[in-house]
N, C-alpha and C positions, 0 to 999 in steps of 0.2 A: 135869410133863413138859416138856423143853425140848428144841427143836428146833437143831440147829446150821446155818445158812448155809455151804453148801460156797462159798468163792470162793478159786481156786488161788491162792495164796503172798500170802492179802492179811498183809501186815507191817506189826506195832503196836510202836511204839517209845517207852517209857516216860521219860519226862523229867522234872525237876522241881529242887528245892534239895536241897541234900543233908538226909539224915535224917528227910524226908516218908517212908516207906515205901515206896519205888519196887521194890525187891527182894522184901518182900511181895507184895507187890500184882501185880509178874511174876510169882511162884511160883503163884499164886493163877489168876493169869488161863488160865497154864499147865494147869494142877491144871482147868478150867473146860472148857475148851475141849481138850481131850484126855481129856475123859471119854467121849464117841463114839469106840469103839474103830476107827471105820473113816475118821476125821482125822490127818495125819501131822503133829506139829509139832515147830518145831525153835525151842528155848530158847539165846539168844544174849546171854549176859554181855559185857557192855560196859561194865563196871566192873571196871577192876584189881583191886579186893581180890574178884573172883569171889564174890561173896558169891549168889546165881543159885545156885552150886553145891548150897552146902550146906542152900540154903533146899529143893532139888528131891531130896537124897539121894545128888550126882553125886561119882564122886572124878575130878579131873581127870589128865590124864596129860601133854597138851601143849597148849599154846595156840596160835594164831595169827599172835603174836608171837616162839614161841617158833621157827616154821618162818620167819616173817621175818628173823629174825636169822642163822638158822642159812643164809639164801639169802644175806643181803649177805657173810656171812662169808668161804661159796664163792664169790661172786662174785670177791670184792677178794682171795681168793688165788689167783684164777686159776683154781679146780677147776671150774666151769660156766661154760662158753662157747657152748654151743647151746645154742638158743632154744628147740627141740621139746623136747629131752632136759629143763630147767629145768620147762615147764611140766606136761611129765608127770610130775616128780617131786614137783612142787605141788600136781596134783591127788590124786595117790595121799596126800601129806602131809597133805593138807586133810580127805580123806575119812579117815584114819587117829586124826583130833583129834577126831573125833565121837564123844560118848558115849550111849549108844542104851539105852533102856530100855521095852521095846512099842512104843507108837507116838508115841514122845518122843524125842528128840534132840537133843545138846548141845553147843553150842561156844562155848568159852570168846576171848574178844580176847587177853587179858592186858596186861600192861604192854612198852612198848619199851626192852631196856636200851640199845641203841644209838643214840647222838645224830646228828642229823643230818637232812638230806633224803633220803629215798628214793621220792622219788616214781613211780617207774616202778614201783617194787618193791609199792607200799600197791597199786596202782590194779592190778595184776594179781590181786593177794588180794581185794581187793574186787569184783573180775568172777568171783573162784572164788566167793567167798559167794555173790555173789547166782546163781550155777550151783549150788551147792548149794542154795538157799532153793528155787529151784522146783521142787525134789523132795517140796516140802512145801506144805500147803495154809492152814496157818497158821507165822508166822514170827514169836516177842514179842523183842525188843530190851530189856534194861533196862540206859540208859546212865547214862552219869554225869550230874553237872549241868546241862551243856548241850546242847545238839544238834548242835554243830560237830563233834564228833571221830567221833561215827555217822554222820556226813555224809564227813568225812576217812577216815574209817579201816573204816566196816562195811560200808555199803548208802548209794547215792544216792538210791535211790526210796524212800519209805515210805507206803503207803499209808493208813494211820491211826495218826495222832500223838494220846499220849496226855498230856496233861500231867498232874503230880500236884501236888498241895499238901496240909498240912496246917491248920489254922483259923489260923496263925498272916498276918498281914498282908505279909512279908515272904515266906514261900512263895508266896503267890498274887502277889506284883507280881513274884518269879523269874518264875515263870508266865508271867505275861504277857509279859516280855522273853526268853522262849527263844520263845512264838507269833509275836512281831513276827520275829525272826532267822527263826525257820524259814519265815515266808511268802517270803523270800528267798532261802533256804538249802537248802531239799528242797524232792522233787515229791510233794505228799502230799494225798490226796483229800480227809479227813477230820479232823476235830482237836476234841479235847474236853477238858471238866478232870474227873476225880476228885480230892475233898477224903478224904481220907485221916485215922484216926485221929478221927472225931469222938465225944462226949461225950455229943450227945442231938442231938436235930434242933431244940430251941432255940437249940444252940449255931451249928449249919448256918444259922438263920433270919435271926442278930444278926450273919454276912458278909457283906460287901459286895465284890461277885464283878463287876471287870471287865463291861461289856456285850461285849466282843469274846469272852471266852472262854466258849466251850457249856459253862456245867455239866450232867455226865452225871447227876449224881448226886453222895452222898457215902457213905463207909466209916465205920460204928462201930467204934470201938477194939475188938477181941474177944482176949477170954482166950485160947478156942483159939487161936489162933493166935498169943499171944503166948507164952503157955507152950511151945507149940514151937518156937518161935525161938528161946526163954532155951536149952532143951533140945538144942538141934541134929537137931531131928527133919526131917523130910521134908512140905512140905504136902501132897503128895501122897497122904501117908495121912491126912489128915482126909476126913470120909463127907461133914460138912456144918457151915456155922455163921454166925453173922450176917452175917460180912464177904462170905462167901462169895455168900451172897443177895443184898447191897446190890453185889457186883460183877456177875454174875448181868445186873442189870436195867443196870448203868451198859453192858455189851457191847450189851444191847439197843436201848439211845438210838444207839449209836453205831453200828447197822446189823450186826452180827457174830451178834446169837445173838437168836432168837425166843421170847419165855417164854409158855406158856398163859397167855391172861386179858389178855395186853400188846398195844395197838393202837396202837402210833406216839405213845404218851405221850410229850411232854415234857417231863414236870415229873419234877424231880429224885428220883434212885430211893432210898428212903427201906428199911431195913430191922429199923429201930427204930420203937415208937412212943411219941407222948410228948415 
């Protein structure tokens, strides 16, 4: 039986090296924590290739990017010149990019095809996200490599930074160079690593894991789940599986979701044994 923590619009923002499983491990957390039908939460790809989408079963229609573009376009031909008029048509765009499915909801960043600065432009989208985020009572980010462009481009605040790594030595020291940036870069309460993708908990035991960064825990490689990914399936229809439990206990380290039997353990959450 597991308990969910109501705390309004707390936002986990996924970070890591590329190819750790961070899109995973979003869907996943997603898939967790939207199992209480009476939680709204809103799934936010921050990775251009949208790959969020297909891991959740989403088809996209428009992005964020794509309404950004489409504002400097009018801008620079002259077709928007009020200010009220622009940002009502922002919001109606913004809420129109959302793809909803029970109590799940999706918005895609995308990529920016137009060069340049648009500063006024990013920082108005990013006051509509975060006015859409507190419709929701959880908010997962899964960005790119680093945490500059979530910083630039989605949400300033995040309340719980998740970093990812995989057993490899070079995932965990990205790691640790996206914690140091983000102590300076966001305002964020919390911050933890999930190790991703491991082999056995021998393999967890022979890392040597930064003292700065909280290990949450770590992720066994799992079939389900990777058989759905090969497949283009939905995590969302899986019932249950190891990954699932070894994420399960890492939300619990990191204060989000309450498991029977779990009492403020910190030692790392283990779903294999052996």
């Amino acid at each position: 039986m597991h308990n969910l923590q109501k705390k309004k619009a707390s936002v986990l923002a996924l970070c890591g090296k590329g190819g750790v499983g961070k899109t995973s491990l979003s869907a996943t957390i997603v898939k967790i924590l939207s199992s209480d039908s009476n939680n709204k939460v809103l799934a936010i790809d921050a990775d251009p290739a949208v790959g969020l989408a297909s891991a959740l079963g989403v088809y996209i229609t428009k992005t964020v990017d794509d309404i950004r573009n489409e504002l400097i376009q009018r801008v620079e031909s002259g077709k928007t010149t009020d200010k009220a008029q622009m940002l009502s048509m922002l919001d109606y765009e913004m809420f129109s990019a959302l793809e909803e499915k029970k109590n799940i909801a999706f918005l895609a960043i995308g990529r920016p095809e137009l060069e340049g600065c648009y500063c006024q432009v990013n920082h108005i989208l990013k006051d509509l996200i975060a006015s859409v985020a507190n419709n929701f009572d959880f908010v997962v980010i899964d960005g790119e490599a680093g945490i500059e462009q979530i910083n630039r481009r989605v949400m300033a605040k995040v309340s719980h930074l998740i970093l990812v790594s995989d057993a490899s030595a070079k995932g965990i020291n990205v790691a640790k160079t996206i914690k140091e940036v983000s102590d300076n870069a966001i305002d964020y309460k919390k911050a933890g690593l999930i190790l991703n993708r491991l082999r056995s908990k021998m393999e967890y035991e022979k890392l040597v894991i930064p003292a700065e960064l909280d290990c949450l825990g770590w992720v066994p490689e799992d079939e389900t789940i990777r058989s759905y990914d090969i497949a283009g399936k939905s995590i969302l229809e899986i019932d249950d599986s190891p990954a699932m439990l070894a994420v399960k206990n890492c939300l619990s380290e990191i204060g989000l979701l309450v498991t029977s039997g779990q009492k403020n353990s910190r030692k790392p959450a283990v779903a294999l044994t052996g």
